[in-house]
VOMAR-516881 format. One record per residue: residue in three letters; x, y, z of N, C-alpha, C, O, CB in turn. Coordinates in steps of 0.05 Angstrom, whole numbers, always signed. Atoms other than C-alpha are relative to their C-alpha. Glycine has a CB too. Example, Ala and Ser with C-alpha at 12.3 -4.5 7.8 and 13.67 -1.06 7.14 Angstrom:
2
TIFI   zake     n_xx     n_yy     n_zz    ca_xx    ca_yy    ca_zz     c_xx     c_yy     c_zz     o_xx     o_yy     o_zz    cb_xx    cb_yy    cb_zz
TIFI    Ala      +18      -24       +0     +246      -90     +156      +18      +24       +0      +39      +24      +13      -20       +1      +25
TIFI    Ser      -16      -24       -1     +273      -21     +143      -15      +22      +14       -5      +44      +18       +9       +9      -29
***
This chain:
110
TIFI   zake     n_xx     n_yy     n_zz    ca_xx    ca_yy    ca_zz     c_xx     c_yy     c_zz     o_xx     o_yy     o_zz    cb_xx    cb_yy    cb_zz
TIFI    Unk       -6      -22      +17    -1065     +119     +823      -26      +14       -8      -44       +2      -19      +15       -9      -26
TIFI    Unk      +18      -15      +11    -1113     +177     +811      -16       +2      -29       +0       -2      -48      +11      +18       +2
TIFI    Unk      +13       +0      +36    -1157     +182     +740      +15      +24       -8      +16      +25      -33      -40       +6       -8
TIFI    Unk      -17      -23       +4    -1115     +245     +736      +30       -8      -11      +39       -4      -34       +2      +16      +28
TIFI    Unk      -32      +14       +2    -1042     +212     +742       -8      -29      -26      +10      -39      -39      +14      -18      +44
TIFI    Unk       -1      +27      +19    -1068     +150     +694       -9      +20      -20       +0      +20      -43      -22      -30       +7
TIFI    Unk       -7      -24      +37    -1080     +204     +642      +20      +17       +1      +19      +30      -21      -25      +27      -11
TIFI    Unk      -23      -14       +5    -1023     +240     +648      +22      -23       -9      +38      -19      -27       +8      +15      +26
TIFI    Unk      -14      +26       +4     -989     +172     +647       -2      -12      -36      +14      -23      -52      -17      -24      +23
TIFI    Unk       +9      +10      +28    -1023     +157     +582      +13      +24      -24      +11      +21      -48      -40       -3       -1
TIFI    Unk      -18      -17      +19     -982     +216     +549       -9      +11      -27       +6      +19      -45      +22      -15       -7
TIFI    Unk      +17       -3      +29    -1036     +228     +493      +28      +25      -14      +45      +37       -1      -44      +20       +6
TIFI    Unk      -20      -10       +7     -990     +263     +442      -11       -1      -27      -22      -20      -38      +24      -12       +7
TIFI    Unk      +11       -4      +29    -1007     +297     +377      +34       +8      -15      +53      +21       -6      -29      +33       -2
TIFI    Unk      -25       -7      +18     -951     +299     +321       -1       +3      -26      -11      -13      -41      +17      -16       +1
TIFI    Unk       -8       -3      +29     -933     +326     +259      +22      -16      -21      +44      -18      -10       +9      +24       +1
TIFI    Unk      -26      +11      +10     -886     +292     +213       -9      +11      -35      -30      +10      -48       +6      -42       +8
TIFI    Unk       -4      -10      +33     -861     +323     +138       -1      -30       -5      +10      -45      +12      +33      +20      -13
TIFI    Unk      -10      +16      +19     -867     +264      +86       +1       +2      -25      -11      +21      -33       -9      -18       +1
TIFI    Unk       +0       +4      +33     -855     +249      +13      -23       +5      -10      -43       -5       +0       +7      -26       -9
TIFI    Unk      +31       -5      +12     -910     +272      -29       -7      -20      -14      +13      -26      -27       -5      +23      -19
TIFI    Unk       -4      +16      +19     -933     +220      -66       -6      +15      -30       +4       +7      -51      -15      -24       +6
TIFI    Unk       -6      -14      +29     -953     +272     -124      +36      +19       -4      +34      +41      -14      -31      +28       -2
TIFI    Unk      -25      -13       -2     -876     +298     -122       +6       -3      -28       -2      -21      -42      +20      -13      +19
TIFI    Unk      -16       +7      +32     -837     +310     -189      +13      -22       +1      +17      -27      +25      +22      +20      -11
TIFI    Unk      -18      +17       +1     -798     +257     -201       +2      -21      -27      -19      -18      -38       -4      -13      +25
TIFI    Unk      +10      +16      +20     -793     +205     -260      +21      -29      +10      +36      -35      +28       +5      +16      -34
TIFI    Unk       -5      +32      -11     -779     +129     -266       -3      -12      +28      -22      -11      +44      +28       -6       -5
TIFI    Unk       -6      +11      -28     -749      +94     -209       -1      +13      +20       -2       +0      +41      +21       -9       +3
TIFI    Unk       +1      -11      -20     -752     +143     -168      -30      +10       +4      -33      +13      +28      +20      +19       -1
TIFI    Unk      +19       -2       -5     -826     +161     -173      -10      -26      +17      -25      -24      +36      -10       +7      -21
TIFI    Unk       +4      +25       -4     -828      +84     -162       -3       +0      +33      -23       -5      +45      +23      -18      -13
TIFI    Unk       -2       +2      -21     -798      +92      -94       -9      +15      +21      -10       +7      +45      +16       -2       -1
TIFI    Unk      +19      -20      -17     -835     +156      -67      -29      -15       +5      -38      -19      +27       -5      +30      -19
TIFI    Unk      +31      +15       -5     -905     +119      -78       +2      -24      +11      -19      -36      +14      -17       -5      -25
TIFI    Unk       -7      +26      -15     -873      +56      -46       +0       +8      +24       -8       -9      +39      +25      -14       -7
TIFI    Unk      -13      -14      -30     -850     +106      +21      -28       +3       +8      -41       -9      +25      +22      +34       +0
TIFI    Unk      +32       -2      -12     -917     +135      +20      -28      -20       +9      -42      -17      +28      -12      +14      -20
TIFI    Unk      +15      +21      -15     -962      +68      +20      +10      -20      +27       -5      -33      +42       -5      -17      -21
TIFI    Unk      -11      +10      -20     -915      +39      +68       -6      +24      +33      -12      +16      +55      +34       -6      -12
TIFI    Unk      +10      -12      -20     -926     +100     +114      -39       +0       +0      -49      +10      +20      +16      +29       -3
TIFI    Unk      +19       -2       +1     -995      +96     +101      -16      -27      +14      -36      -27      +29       -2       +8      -25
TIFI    Unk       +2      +42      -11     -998       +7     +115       +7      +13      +35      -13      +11      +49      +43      -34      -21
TIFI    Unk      -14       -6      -21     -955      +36     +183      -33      +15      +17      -45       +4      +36      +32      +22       -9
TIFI    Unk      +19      -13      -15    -1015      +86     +203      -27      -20       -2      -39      -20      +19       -3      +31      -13
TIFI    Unk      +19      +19       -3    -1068      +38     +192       +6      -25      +16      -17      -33      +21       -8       -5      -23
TIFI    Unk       -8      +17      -13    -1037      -21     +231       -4       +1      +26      -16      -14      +41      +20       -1       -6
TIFI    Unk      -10       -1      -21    -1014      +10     +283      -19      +14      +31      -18      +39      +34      +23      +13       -9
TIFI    Unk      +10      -15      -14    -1058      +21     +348       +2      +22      +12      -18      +35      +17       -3       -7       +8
TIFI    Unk       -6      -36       -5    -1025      +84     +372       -7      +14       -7      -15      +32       +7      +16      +14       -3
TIFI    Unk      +10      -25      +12    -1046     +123     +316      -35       -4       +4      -51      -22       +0      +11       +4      -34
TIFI    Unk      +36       -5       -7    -1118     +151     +336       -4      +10      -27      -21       -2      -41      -12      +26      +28
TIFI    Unk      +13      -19      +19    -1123     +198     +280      +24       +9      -17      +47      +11       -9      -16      +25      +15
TIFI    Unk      -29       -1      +25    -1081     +213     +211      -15      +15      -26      -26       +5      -46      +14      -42      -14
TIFI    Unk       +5       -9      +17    -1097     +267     +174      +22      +20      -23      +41      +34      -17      -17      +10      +12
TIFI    Unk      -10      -12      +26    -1073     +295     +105       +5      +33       -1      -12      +45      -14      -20       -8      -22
TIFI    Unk      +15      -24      +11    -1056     +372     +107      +12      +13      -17      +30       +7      -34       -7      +19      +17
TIFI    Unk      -19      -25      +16    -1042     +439      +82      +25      +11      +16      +28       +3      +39      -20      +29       -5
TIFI    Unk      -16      -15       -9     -984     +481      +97      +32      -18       -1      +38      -37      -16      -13       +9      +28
TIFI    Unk      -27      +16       -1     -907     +462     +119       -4      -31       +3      +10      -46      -10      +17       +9      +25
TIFI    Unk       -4      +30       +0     -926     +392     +139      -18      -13      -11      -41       -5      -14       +1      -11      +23
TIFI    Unk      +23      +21      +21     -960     +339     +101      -18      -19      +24      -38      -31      +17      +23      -29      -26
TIFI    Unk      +23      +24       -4     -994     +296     +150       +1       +7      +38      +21      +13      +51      +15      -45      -14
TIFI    Unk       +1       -5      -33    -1016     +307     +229      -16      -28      +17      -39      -36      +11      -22      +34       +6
TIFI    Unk       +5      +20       -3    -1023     +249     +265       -8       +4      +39       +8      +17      +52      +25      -18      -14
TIFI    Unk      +18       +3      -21    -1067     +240     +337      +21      -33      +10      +21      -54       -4      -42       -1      -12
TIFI    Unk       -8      +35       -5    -1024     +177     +376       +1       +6      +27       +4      +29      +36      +32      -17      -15
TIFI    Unk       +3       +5      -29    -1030     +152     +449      +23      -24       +5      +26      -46       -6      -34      -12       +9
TIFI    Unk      -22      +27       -7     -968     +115     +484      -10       -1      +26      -24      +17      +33      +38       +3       -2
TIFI    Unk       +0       -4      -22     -970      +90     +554      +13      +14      +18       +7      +17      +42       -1      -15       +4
TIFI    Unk      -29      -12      -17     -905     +127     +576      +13      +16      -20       +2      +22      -42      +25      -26      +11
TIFI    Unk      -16      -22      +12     -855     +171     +551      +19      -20      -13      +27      -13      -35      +13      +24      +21
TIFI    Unk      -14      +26      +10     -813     +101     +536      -11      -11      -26       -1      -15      -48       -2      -21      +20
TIFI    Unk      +10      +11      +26     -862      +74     +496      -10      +22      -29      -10      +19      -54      -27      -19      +10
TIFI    Unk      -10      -17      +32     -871     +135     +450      +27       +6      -14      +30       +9      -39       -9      +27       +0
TIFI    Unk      -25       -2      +15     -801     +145     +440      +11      -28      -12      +30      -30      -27      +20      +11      +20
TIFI    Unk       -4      +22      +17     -806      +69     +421      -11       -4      -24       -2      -16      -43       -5      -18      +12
TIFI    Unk      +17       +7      +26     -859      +73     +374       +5      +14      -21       +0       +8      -44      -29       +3       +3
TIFI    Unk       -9      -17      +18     -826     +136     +346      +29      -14      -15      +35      -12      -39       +4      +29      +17
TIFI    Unk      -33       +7       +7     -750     +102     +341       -1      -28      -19      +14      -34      -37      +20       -8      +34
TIFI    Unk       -1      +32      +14     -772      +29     +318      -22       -6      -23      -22      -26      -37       -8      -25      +25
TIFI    Unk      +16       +7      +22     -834      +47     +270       -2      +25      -15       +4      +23      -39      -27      -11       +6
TIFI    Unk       -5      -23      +17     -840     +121     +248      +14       +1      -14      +11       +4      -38       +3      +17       +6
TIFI    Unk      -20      -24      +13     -776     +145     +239      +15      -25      -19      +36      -21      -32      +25      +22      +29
TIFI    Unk      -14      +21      +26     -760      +76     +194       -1       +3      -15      +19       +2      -30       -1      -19       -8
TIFI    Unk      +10      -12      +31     -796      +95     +141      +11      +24      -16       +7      +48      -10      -27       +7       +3
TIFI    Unk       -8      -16      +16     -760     +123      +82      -18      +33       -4       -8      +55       -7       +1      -17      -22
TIFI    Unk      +17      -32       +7     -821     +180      +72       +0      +15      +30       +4      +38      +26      -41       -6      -12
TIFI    Unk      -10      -16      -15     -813     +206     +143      +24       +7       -2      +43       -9       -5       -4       -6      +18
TIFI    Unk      -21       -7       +3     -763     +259     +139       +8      +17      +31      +30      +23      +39       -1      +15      -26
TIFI    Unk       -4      -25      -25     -775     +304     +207      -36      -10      +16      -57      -15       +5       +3      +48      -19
TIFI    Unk      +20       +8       -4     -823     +288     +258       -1      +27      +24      +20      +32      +37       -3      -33       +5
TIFI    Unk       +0      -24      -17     -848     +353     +302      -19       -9      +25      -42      -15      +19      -10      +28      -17
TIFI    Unk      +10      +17      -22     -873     +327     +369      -14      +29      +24       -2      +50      +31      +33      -22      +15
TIFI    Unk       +6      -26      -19     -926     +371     +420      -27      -24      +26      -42      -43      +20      -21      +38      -29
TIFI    Unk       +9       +8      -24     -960     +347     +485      -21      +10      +13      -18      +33      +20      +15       +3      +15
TIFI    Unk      +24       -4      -13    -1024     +352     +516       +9       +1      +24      +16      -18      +37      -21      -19       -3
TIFI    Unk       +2       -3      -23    -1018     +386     +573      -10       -5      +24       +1      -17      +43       -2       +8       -1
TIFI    Unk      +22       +1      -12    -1078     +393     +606      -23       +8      -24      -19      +25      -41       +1      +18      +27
TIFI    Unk      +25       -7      +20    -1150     +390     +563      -13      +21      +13      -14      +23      +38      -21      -24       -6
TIFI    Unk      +30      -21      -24    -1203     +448     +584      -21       -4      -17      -41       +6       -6       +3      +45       +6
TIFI    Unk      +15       +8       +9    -1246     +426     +536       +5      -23      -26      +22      -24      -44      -10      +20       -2
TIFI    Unk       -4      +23      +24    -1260     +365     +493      -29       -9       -4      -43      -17      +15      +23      -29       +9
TIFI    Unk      +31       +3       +1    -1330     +353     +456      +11       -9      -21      +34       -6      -30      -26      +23       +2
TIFI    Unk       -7       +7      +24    -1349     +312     +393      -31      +13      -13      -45       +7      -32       +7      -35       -3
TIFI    Unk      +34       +1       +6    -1416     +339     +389       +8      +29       -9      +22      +47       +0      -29       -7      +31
TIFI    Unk       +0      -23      +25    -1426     +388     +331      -25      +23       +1      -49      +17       +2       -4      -17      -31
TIFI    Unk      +20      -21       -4    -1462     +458     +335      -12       +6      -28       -9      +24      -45      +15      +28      +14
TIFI    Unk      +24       -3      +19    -1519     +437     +289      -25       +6      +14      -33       +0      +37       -3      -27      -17
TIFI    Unk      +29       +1       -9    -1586     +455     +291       -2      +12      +19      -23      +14      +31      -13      -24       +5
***
């Protein structure tokens, strides 16, 4: 297999998913259970080797997440049996690396 076909294989895959805020209105028990959804999605992204990268944003979705499956099987596993369990995921918006034309980490300082 080509270094070409074994990255295409590897399905890198960036996703969005809406969750629970944990600053949300709410009072009592039910605040209780939003900041319970949110550390549990939060325990989930730290655990789990798939996720590369898990950031916090602005706009419609709360959190953009960087994850690598080996197959199209195993992300729709990691999505069906650990994401989408969690009470604070409500919608998960899914987009695909095509092809890269560029990828650098190196910063235009200096």
């Amino acid at each position: 297999m080509s270094s070409s076909a074994r990255e295409a294989c590897r399905s890198e895959a960036t996703r969005r998913q809406s969750v629970c805020r944990s600053d949300a209105v709410c009072s009592g028990d039910e605040c209780e259970t939003a900041a319970e959804s949110v550390r549990q999605f939060e325990q989930l992204v730290m655990q789990r080797p798939e996720v590369l990268e898990c950031h916090s944003m602005s706009g419609a979705n709360d959190y953009l997440l960087r994850i690598v499956a080996a197959s199209m099987e195993a992300y729709e596993h990691f999505l069906s049996t650990q994401l989408l369990q969690l009470k604070a995921v409500r919608s998960v918006n899914t987009s695909f690396v095509l092809r890269t034309k560029k990828f650098t980490t190196r910063l235009p300082v200096g």
